[in-house]
N, C-alpha and C positions, 0 to 999 in steps of 0.2 A: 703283485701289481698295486699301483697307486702312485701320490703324488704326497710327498713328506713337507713339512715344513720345517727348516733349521734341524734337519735328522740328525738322529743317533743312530748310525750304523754298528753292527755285530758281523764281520767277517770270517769267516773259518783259515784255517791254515792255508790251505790251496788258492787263496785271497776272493772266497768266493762270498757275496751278501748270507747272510744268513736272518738276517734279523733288521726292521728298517722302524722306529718310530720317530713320531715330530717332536722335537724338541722344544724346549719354551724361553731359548734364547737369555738363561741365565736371570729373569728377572718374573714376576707375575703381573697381569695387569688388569687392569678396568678402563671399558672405553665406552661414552653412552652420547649422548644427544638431547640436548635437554632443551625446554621453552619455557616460559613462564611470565603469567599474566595477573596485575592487579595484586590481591592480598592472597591470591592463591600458591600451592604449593607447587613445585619444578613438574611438569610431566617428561617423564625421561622412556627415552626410548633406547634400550640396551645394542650396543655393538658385536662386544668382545666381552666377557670374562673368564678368566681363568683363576683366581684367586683362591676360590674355594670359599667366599664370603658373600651373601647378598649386601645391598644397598639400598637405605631408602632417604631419602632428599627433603626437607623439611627447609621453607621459609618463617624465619626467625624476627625477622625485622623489615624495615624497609630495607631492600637492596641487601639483607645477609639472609645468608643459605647453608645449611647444613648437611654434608654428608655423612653417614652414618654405616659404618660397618658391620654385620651381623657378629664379626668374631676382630678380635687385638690384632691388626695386620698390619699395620701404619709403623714405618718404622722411621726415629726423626733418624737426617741423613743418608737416608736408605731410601726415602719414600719420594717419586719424579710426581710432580701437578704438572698437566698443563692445561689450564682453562681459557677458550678461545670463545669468546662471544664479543656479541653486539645488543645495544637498547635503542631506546627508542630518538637518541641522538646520537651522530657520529664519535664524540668525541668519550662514548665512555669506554670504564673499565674494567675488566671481572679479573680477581686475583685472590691467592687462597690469603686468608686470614691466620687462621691459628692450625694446629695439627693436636691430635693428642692420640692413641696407642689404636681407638675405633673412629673417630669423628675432626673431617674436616670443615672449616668454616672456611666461606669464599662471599666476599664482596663486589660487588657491582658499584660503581659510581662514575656521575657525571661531574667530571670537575672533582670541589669537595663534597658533591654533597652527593648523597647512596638514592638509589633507582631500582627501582622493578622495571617489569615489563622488557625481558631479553632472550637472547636464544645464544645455543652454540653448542661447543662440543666439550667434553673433558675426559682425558687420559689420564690413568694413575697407573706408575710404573712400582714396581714394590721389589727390590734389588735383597740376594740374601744375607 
């Protein structure tokens, strides 16, 4: 008994379940929640992981932010961002910046010019 997610079923001849786990829908990922205020660093509040990698979030500058991987998981073209936040005007924008094999860089700004002080949420899909 239970409830699967995306299963991998194991059947026997007679077509009967024999084996039922959840699956991980072909990709790994990371999903957290994050805020951040002033010259301080992100506080994040973890969703989902399954990657097998922690994450620690470090402000870098005004309005850039760095994630950081505990192990090489980031793969270029492989690797899904989606970073959804808001600051402290309507009109800004948070978007990843650079990538490299452990650490993502993401930018916040209003207009042209980069801003602290935002919230939201970020999903990393990591494809094999």
């Amino acid at each position: 008994p239970g409830n699967y997610t995306s299963a991998d079923i194991t059947v026997d001849a007679q077509g009967r379940i024999t084996a039922a786990t959840s699956g991980n829908n072909g990709y790994t990922s990371y999903v957290a929640s994050f805020t951040q205020s002033g010259t301080n660093n992100p506080i994040v509040s973890l969703l989902y992981n399954d990657t097998g990698a922690t994450f620690s979030w470090v402000r870098t500058g005004l309005g850039v932010y760095s994630i950081t991987a505990s192990s090489s998981i980031f793969t270029i073209n492989k690797t899904f961002f989606n970073v959804q936040g808001f600051g402290t005007t309507p009109e800004e924008v948070v978007g990843i910046q650079s990538l490299n094999a452990s650490t993502a860089v993401y930018k916040q700004s209003a207009g042209s010019v980069y801003s602290d002080d935002n919230t939201g949420f970020l999903e990393i899909k990591i494809y094999p």
